[in-house]
PAVO-726173 format. One record per residue (C-alpha): x, y, z. Coordinates in steps of 0.001 Angstrom, whole numbers, plus 500000, padded with zeros to 6 digits. Each point is the difference from the previous one (the first is absolute). Example, Ala and Ser with C-alpha at 12.3 -4.5 7.8 and 13.67 -1.06 7.14 Angstrom:
2
       c1       c2       c3
   512300   495500   507800
   501370   503440   499340
This chain:
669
       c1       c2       c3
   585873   496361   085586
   499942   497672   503198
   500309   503005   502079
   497689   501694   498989
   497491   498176   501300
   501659   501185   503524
   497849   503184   501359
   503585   501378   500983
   502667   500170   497266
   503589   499424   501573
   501721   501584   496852
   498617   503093   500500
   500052   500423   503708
   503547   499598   499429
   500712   502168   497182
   498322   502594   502324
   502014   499527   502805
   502786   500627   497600
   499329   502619   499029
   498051   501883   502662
   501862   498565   503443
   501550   503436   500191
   496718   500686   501227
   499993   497989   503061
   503742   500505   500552
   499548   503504   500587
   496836   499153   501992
   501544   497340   502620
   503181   502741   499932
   497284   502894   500811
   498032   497729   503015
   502966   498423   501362
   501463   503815   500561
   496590   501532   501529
   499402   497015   502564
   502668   497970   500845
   503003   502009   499654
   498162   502894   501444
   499780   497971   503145
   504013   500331   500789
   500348   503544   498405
   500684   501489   503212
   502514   502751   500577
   499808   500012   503817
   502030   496972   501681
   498357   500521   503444
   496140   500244   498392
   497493   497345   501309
   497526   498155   497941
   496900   501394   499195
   497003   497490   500368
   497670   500716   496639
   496586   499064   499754
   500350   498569   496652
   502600   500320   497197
   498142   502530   498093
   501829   502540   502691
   503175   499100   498660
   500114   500836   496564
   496230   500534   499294
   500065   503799   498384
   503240   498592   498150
   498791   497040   498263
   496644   501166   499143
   500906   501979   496894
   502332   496965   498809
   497044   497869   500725
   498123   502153   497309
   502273   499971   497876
   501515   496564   499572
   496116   497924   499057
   499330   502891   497578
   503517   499731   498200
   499871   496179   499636
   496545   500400   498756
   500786   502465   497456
   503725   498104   498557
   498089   496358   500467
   496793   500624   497879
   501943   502928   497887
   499492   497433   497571
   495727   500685   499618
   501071   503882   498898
   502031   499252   497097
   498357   499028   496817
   503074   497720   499105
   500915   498676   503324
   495710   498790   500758
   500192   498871   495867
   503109   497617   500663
   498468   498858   503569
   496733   499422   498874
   501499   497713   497005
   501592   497574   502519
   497969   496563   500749
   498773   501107   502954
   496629   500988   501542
   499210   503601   501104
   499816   498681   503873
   502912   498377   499846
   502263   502862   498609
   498220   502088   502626
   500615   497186   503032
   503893   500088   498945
   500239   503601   499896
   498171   500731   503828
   502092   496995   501129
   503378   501464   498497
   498731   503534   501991
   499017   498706   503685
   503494   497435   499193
   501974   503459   500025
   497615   501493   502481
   499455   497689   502864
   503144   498453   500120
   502088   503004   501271
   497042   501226   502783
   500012   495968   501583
   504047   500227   499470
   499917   503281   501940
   497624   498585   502942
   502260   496700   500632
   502685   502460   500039
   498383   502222   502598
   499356   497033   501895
   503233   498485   499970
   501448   503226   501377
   497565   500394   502959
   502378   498619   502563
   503277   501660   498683
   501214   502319   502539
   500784   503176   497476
   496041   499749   499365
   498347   503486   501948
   496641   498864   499478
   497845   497244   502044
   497296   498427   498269
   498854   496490   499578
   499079   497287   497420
   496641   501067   499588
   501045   503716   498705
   502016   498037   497354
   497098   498059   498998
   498018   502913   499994
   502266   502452   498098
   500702   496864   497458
   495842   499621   499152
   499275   503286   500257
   502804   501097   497238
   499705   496774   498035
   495824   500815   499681
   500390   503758   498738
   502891   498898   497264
   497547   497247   498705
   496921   502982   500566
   502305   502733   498119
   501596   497554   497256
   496797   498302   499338
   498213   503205   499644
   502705   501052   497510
   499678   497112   497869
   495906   500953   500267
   500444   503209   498575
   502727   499122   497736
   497260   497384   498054
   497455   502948   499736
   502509   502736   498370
   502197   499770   497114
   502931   502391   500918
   502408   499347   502908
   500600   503340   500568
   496148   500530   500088
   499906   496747   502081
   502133   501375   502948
   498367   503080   500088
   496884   498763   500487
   501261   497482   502714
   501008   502637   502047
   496858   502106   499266
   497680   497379   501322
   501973   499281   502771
   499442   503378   501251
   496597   500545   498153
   497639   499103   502637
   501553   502643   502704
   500238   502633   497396
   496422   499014   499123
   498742   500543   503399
   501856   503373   500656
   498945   501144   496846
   496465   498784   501364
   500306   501025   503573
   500714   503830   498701
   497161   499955   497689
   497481   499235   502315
   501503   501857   502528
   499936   503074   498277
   496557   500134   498572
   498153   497345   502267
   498648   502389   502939
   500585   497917   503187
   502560   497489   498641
   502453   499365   502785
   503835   501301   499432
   502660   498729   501372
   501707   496047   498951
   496701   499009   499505
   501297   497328   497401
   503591   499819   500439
   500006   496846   501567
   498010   498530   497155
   502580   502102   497887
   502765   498154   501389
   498306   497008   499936
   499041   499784   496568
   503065   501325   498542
   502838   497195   500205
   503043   502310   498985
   498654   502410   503717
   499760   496921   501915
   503097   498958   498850
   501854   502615   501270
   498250   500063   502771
   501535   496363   501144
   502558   500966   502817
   497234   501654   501932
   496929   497777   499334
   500872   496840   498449
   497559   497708   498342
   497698   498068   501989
   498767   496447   499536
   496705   501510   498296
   501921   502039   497463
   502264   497274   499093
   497012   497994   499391
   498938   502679   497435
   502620   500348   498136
   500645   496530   499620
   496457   499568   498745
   500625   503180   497517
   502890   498327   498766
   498108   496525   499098
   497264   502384   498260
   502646   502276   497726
   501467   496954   499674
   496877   498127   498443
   499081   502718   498293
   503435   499995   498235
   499563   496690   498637
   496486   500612   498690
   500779   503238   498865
   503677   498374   498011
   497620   498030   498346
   498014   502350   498474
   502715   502528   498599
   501045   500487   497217
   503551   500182   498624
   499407   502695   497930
   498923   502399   502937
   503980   500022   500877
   501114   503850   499483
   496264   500910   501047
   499183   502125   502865
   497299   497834   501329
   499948   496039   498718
   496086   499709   500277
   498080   502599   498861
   496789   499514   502637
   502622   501674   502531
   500221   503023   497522
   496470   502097   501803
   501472   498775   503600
   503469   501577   499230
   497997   503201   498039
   497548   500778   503485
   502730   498824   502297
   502551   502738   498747
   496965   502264   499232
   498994   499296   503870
   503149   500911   501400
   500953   502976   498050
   496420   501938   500748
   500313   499062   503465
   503746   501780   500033
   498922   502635   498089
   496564   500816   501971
   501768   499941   503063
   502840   502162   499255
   498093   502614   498642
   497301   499515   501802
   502093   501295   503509
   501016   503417   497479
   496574   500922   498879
   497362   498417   501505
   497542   501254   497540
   497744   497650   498161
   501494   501024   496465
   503360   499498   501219
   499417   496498   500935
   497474   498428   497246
   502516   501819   497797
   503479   498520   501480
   498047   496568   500458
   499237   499989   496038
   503590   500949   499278
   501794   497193   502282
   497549   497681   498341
   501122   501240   496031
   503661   499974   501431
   499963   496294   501067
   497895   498901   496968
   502159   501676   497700
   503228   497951   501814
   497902   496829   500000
   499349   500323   496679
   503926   500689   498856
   500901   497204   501921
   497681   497363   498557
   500525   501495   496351
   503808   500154   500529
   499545   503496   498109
   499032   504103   500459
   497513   499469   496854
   497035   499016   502188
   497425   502090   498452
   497242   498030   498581
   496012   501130   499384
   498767   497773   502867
   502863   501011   502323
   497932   503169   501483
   496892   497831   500267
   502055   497329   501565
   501448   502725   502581
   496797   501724   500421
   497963   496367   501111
   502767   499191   502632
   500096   503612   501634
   496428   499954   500513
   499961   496470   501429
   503461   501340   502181
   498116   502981   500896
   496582   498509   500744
   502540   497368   502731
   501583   502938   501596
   496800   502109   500111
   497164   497688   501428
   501891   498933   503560
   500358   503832   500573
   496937   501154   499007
   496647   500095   502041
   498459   497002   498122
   502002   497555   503042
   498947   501688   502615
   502598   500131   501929
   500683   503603   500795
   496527   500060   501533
   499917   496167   501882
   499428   500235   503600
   499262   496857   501934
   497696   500017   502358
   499979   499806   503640
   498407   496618   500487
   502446   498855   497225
   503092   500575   502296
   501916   498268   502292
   502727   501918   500470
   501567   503789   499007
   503060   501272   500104
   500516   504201   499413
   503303   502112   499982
   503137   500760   498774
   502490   497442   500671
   498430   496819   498458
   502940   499333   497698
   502571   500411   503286
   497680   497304   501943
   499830   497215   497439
   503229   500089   498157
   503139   498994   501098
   501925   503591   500902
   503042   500425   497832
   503620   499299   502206
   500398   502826   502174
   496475   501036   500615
   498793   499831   503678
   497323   498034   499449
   497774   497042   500461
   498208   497673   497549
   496481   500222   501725
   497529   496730   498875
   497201   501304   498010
   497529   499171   502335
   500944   501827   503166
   499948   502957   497935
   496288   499461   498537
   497171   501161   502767
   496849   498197   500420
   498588   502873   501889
   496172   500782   498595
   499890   503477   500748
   503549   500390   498252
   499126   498213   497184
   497233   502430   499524
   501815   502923   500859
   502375   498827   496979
   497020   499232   497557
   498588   503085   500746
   503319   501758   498842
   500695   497817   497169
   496223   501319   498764
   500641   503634   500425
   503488   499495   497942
   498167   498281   497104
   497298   502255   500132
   501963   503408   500001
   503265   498896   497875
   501960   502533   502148
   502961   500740   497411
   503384   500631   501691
   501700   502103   497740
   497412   502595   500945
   501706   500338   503298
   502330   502954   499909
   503879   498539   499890
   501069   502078   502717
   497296   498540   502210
   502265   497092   501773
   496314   498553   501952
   497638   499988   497330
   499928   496625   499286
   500225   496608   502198
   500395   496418   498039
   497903   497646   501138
   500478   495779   498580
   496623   498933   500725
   499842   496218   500025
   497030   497617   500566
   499635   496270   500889
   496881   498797   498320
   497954   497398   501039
   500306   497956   496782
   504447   500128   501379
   500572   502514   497102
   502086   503404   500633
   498828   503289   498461
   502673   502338   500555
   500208   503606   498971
   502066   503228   500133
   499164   504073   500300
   501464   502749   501205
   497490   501664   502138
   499320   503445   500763
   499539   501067   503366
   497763   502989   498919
   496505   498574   499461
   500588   496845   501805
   500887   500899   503562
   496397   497615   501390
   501410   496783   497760
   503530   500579   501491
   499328   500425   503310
   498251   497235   500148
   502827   497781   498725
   502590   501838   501625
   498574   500296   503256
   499533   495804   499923
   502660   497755   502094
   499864   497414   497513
   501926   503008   497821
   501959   500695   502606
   501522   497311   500902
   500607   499267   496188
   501041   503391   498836
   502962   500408   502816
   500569   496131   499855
   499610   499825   504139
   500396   495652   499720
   503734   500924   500076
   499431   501125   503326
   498487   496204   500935
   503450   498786   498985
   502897   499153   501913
   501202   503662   500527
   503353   500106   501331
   500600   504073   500461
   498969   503096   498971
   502211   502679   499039
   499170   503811   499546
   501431   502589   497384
   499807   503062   498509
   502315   501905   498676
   503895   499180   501764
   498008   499027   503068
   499225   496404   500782
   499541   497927   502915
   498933   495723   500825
   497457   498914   501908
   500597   496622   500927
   498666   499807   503023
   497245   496613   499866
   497266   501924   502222
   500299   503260   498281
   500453   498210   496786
   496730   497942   500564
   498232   503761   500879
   501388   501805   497632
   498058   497033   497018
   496559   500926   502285
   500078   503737   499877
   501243   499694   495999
   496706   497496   499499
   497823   502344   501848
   501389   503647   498364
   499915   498293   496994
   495846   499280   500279
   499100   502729   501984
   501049   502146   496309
   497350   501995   498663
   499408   500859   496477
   501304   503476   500339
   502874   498541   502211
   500988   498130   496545
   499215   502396   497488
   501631   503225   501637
   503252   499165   498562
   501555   500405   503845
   503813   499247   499860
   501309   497243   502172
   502420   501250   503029
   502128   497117   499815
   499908   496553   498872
   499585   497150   501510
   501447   496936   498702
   499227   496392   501056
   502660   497529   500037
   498710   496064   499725
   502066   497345   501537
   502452   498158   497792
   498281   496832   498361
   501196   496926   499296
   502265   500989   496902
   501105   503092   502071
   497835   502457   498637
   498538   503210   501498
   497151   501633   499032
   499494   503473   500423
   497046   502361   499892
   499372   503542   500317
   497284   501696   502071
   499512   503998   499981
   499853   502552   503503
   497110   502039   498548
   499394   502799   502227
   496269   498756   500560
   501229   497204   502323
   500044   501703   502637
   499817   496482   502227
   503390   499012   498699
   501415   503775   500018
   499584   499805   504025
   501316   496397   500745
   502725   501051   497536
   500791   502911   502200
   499185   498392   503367
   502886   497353   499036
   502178   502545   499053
   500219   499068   496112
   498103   503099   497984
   502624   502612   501201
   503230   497492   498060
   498117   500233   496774
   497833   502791   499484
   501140   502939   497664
   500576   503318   502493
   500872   503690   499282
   503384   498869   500679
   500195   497683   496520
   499346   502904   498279
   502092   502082   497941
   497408   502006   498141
   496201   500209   499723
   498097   502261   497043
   496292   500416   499583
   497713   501562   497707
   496754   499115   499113
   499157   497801   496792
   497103   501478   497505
   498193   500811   496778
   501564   496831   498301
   497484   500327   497631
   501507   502833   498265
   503459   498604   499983
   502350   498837   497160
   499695   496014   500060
   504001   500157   501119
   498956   501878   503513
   497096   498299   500552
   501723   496591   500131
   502856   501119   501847
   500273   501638   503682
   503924   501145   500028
   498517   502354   496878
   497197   501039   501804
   502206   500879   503058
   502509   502013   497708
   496590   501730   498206
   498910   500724   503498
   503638   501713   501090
   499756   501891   497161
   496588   501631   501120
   501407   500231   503144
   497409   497371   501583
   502444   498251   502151
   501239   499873   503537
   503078   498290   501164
   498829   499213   503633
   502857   499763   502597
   498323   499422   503524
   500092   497132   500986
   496982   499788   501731
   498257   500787   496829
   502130   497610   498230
   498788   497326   502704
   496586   500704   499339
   500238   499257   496438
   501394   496651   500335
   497399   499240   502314
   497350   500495   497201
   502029   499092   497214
   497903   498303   496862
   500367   499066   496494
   500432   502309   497492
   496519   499769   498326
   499852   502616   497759
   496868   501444   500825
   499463   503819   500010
   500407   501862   503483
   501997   497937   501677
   503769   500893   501083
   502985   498268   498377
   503219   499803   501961
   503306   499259   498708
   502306   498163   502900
   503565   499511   499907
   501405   497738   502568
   503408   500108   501664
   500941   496418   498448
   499521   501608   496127
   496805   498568   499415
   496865   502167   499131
   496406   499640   500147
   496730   501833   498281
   496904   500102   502837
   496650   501752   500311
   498403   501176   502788
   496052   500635   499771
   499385   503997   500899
   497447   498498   503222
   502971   498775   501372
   502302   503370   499335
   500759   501753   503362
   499602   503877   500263
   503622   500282   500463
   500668   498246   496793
   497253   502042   498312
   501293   503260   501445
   503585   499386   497804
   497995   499193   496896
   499706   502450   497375
């Protein structure tokens, strides 16, 4: 009786340990072989240390499903006891108090928890000096890795012993662990895609995955051995652990014994769990067939029946039987679709506003419009060449811009322009534009469309034409950088320019070609005559950057000092690359089979067969077609050439009829 008076019962932290220290044997068995023996698993004698920025580059994508795992397991063995109607009878009958069987439990859990991730750390510091050791690193990664993977076991076995108090099943219990650990991402996707696909304007793209991956712990998790947790997020979950972990005890207090074998142990969660599942499943269901048919019927209809299909499994699961039919179940199910329906229905309906919400001029601070906002303020996956630009050196605080992009952003809203009403085969049609304000309250309003250029050619010159979209849309500050070389392809053909006066001209001429471009210049769909690719100097890690910048045929300032240096004639396609050149000319799409519209070697083969093509051989003709080579744009009356090169490689170009010689014309049918 004495110790019961003690808020943590030594008898039963040790019967636990007993009989649940296989748990944190296998755990201290599983760390000590993803860090510290991973260190000397080296098959190369000769192979120099690697210096790592933390630990979490060791063994991070191994551990993190064993981190997972581990918390949830102990939670579900150590409070196994709450589930079973005998096991919560005979612990309930002892002389203890609620908090105090609770206390021994959590204590018994972070015991077998804790113990093998510090055990595991001194380890990993101990062998730091040891010559077999291929990795550098320093006390403070130790102490790092050692909080960081001590605060998500307490987050994740905390949390488990959370949910565990609300249900009444332990199978139940660890599905739903690893449900809401992943909940909030799913949420948002689920979200994300709603609004996206019947919210005109709502910007696509990873509009939310950070907060996806943010707000789900099993995604950040996993996500360790590239970003690990900062001092902020360790902060959080260490304050989410001291809330579950109130809320336990409160919660314990309140339930009932009997509820053991129950789905849910307090019935006030019951309508949560009901609109939660409810949520989910008409979100899934919506969405799915909502891309198949997007008809209205299709999707009120497929919403209603993801709705019955997750009431229906609620409902089984909280009876713990099929028989669910009652006379207030279809009232019941009726009441929570239309409250479900009326939450999915109002944010993308007209009563918000949104679709229609301009901000005006005097409101503004700052605008940004194009195509590449994603590219510009997220990081660039490994392997991209690409730069993380700072948001605001890609915002413009030019008046006239900002009202050339108001004025667009009021003819879109106005007209609704509809891009599935541009023919498929039409490859020009449409131009995304991210439109993005700074207001002057330091909100964002940020919006998406894909923009005809048909009916809008005044709003997108204006834009266009603008050097503050210039310098954005072919990212010219990687020009300001520390630019090492240049080097030239196309095709098998390359050559370097490394040269630090031609170097530092060849960055002015790009600058100026780049915003002397006209609208037309951008819009023509003209085909770049060789690349040219910027090569930064190494930083400080060793790292080069590299960029691309296209030879369009309309800088004609950088055509010349390429050919007064020599340079165009090493890279540009000739006659002499060619192995074999057919034209004919592309029309009357309209009347078509879907299958030949959408593809041009069809077309080509359609066009042999009607004896509409002409394999051209001279080479001066040949010449003359790479020298007005475009994209293939699939508009009617212009000429489509097929080119095979010499190195195996073949191309599809067009070539306007304006810019068709007579001798050309002469061979054509």
């Amino acid at each position: 009786m004495t110790r019961s008076r003690y808020f943590f019962n030594c008898s039963i932290i040790r019967q636990n340990l007993r009989q649940h220290g296989w748990i944190g044997i296998l755990y201290t068995l599983v760390l000590l072989f993803v860090l510290p023996l991973e260190m000397f698993m080296e098959s190369d004698p000769l192979a120099e240390p690697n210096t790592v920025d933390n630990l979490f580059n060791i063994g991070g994508a191994d551990i993190a499903p064993f981190l997972i795992v581990f918390p949830v397991v102990a939670g579900l063995f150590l409070f196994r006891y709450l589930q079973s109607k005998m096991s919560s009878d005979l612990w309930h009958s002892l002389p203890l108090r609620r908090s105090h069987l609770l206390a021994s439990h959590t204590l018994s859990g972070l015991l077998l928890l804790l113990l093998p991730v510090w055990l595991t750390a001194a380890v990993t510091a101990i062998v730091r000096p040891l010559d077999g050791n291929m990795y550098i690193y320093h006390g403070a990664d130790v102490w790092e890795w050692c909080l960081v993977i001590s605060v998500l076991t307490l987050f994740l076995f905390v949390f488990t012993i959370f949910v565990g108090i609300c249900t009444g099943q332990t199978i139940l219990q660890g599905i739903v662990v690893f449900i809401l650990l992943i909940l909030p991402a799913a949420l948002l996707q689920f979200i994300d895609m709603h609004l996206n696909r019947y919210l005109y304007g709502y910007p696509e793209g990873p509009s939310l995955w950070g907060a996806q991956t943010n707000w789900a712990p099993l995604l950040r998790i996993m996500e360790l051995s590239y970003e690990p947790l900062g001092h902020r997020d360790i902060w959080i979950y260490i304050l989410l652990s001291a809330v579950f972990l109130v809320l336990s005890f409160l919660l314990y207090r309140k339930r009932h014994s009997e509820k053991s074998g129950q789905a849910m142990a307090f019935t006030y969660f019951n309508p949560l769990f009901k609109g939660g599942v409810m949520l989910c499943s008409m979100l899934l269901a919506s969405s799915y067939f909502g891309s198949i048919k997007q008809q209205p019927g299709w999707i009120i209809g497929s919403a209603i029946a993801g709705g019955l299909v997750g009431y229906i499994v609620v409902e089984m699961i909280l009876r713990k039987t099929w028989h669910i039919m009652t006379r207030k179940l279809p009232l019941e199910f009726v009441v929570y679709s239309v409250l479900l329906g009326l939450l999915l229905y109002i944010p993308v309906s007209g009563l918000t506003g949104y679709e229609d919400r301009v901000p005006q001029v005097d409101k503004v601070t700052a605008v940004y419009a194009g195509g590449n906002y994603v590219f510009l303020t997220q990081n660039p996956p490994q392997g991209v060449n690409g730069n993380k630009e700072p948001e605001e050196e890609i915002l413009s605080t030019d008046p006239r811009y900002i009202e050339a992009v108001t004025e667009l952003h009021h003819a879109i809203v106005t007209l609704k322009p509809d891009p599935r009403n541009t023919p498929s085969y039409d490859y020009t049609g449409n131009r995304q534009f991210t439109l993005v304000y700074k207001l002057e309250s330091g909100r964002k309003l940020m919006r998406t469309y894909n923009v005809p250029a048909k009916g809008f050619e005044p709003e997108l010159k204006a834009i266009m034409e603008n050097a503050d979209f210039k310098r954005v849309k072919y990212v010219l500050s990687m020009l300001d950088r520390n630019v090492d070389s240049f080097r030239l392809s196309n095709l098998d053909k390359a050559v370097s320019i490394s040269d630090r006066q031609e170097v530092q001209e060849l960055k002015e001429i790009l600058k100026r070609e780049v915003l002397k471009m006209s609208y037309e210049d951008q819009v023509s769909g003209q085909l770049e005559r060789a690349s040219v690719q910027l090569v930064n100097k190494p930083d400080s890690t060793g790292y080069q950057r590299y960029y691309s910048y296209p030879w369009y045929p309309s800088y004609h300032e950088l055509g010349a000092w390429l050919e007064q240096k020599g340079y165009a004639n090493k890279v540009k396609a000739t006659a002499k690359d060619v192995l074999s050149a057919v034209i004919f000319k592309d029309y009357n799409k309209d009347g078509m089979a879907s299958a030949l519209r959408g593809s041009i070697e069809r077309r080509l083969n359609l066009a042999r067969n009607e004896e509409r093509t002409v394999t051209v051989t001279d080479k001066t003709l040949i010449d003359d077609i790479l020298e007005h080579r475009q994209n293939v744009t699939g508009q009617d009356g212009r000429y489509v050439v097929k080119i095979e090169y010499k190195i195996g490689m073949t191309s599809y170009i067009s070539i306007d009829e304006q810019d068709v010689t007579p001798a050309l014309k002469a061979l054509l049918p």
